[in-house]
Residue, then its C-alpha position, 0 to 999 in steps of 0.5 A: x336264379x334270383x329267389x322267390x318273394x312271398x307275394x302274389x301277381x295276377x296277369x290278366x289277358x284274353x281268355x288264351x294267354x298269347x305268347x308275350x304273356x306267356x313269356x311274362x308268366x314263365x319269368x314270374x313264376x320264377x319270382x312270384x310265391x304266387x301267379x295267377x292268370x286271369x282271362x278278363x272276359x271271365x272277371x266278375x265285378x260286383x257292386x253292393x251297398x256293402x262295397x265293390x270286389x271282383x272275382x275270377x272263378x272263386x277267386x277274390x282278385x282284390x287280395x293280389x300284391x299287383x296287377x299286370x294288366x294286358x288288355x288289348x283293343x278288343x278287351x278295352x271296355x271291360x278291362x277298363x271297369x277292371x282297372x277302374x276298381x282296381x284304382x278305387x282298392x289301391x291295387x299296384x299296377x303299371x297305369x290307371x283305367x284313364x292310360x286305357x282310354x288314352x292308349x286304345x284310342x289314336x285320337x286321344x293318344x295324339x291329344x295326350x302327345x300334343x298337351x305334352x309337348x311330345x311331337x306328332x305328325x298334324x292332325x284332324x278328328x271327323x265325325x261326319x261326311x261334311x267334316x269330312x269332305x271340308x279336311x280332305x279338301x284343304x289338307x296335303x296330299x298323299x294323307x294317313x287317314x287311321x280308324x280311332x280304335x283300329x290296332x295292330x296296323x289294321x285300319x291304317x289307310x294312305x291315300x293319293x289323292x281327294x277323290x280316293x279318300x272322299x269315297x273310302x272315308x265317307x263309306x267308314x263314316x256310314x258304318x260309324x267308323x270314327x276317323x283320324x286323318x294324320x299328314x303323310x310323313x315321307x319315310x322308307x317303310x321304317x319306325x323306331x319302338x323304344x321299349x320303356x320300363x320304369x324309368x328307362x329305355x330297356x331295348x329299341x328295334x327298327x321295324x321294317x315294313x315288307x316290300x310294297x307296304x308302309x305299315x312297318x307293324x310285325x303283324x303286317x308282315x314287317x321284319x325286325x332289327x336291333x337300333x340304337x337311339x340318338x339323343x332326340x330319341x331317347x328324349x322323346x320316348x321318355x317324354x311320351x312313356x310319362x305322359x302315356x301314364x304307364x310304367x311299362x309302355x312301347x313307344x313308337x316313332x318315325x322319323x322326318x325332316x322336321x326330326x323324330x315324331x311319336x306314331x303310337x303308344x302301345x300298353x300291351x306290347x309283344x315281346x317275341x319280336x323285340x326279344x328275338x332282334x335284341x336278344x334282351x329278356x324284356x319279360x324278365x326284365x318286366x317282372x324285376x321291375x315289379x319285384x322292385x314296385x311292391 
């Protein structure tokens, strides 16, 4: 057992902790003199002439040594303005509140990607059923169509035909539903996650989709297995890791004929199931790093 170090960590969460995050208190509190975990809907963030500070019950979260944040889709505005004062105070922690607007929205994931030099799979933004019917009828089909702020593999759509995308996305966009339309990569119902802390690939894991489904997400029913990387691999999930802006980042892609593609980043990434199919401890592995960052 590696010995405690006199500084404090604050995980912040929804208001239960999930299993990934549990798994990521157990390990630092075998590190961490302190370990506080905060739900992010119970922060106070108070502004005054005098300054700004932040509060969890009576407890003063400006005075941790650092933050691990693990702010989800459903959590992202608030966690924002959080992470957003943290980075006014000098808090260490793996991102800025700007990774949090990259990271929970696809659009502006794919933008990031692309001024990166990160390959990604073509694609179009609408915002109005004129946009939309002008993209789905020039683009090939069968096509991905994503809502921007959809998480999980929900919200993930692959139509065959114009006729069937007009009618589904038209609908999306009369409920507001901003859309991300990305071209259809021919692949077996499998992506690849690299999991990236620091400056290296700490384990990766195929993910395959269950029979009749092509979202190889774990919370759609997909399985999980160990996978070595190739070269290209590696490549690319560094090179989307540092353009993501987070220290701690999974990294997804797929692969095509025209090579590898990143699909996703994801900042808040569980660790059941990439634990479970590598057998590598990704939480403690988590908290060394950050023993090694203060």
């Amino acid at each position: 057992m590696s010995e405690k170090i006199k500084k404090s960590l604050l995980i912040l969460g929804p208001n239960k902790p999930s299993i990934s995050t549990d798994m990521l208190i157990k390990e630092a509190e075998e590190r961490f003199q302190k370990v506080v975990y905060a739900p992010i809907g119970k922060i106070v963030l108070h502004l005054s002439n005098d300054g700004a500070n932040m509060f969890y019950g009576k407890i003063d979260l400006s005075k941790f040594d650092y933050c691990l944040p693990r702010i989800d889709s459903k959590r992202a505005h608030h966690g924002y303005h959080i992470i957003r004062m943290m980075d006014a105070i000098g808090m260490k922690k793996p991102y800025t509140a700007e990774t949090i607007l990259t990271a929970h929205n696809k659009y502006k994931t794919q933008e990031t990607m692309q001024r990166a030099g990160v390959p990604i799979a073509d694609s179009y933004l609408i915002d109005s059923i004129s946009a939309t019917s002008e993209v789905i009828r020039d683009v090939k089909y069968p096509i991905v169509a994503k809502i921007v702020d959809s998480f999980g593999g929900y919200g993930v759509m692959i139509f065959e035909d114009k006729d069937t995308a007009r009618s589904t996305i038209q609908t999306l966009r009369l409920l507001k539903q901003q859309i991300l339309i990305e071209e259809f990569i021919p692949n077996p119902g499998e992506d690849i996650r690299a999991f990236v802390v620091g400056d290296r690939i700490v384990a990766a894991m195929k993910r395959i989709a269950k029979k009749g489904e092509q979202r190889a997400n774990l919370m759609q029913g997909g399985k999980a297995e160990k996978t070595e990387l190739s070269d290209e691999m590696k490549k690319i999930a560094m090179q989307a890791a540092a353009a993501s802006g987070s220290s701690i980042v999974a990294v997804d892609m797929i692969e095509s004929k025209k090579g590898t593609k990143v699909i996703e980043i994801n900042i808040n990434p569980g660790l059941k199931g990439i634990t479970k199919a590598t057998k590598v401890n990704v939480a403690k592995l988590i908290i060394d790093f950050i023993c090694e960052e203060i």
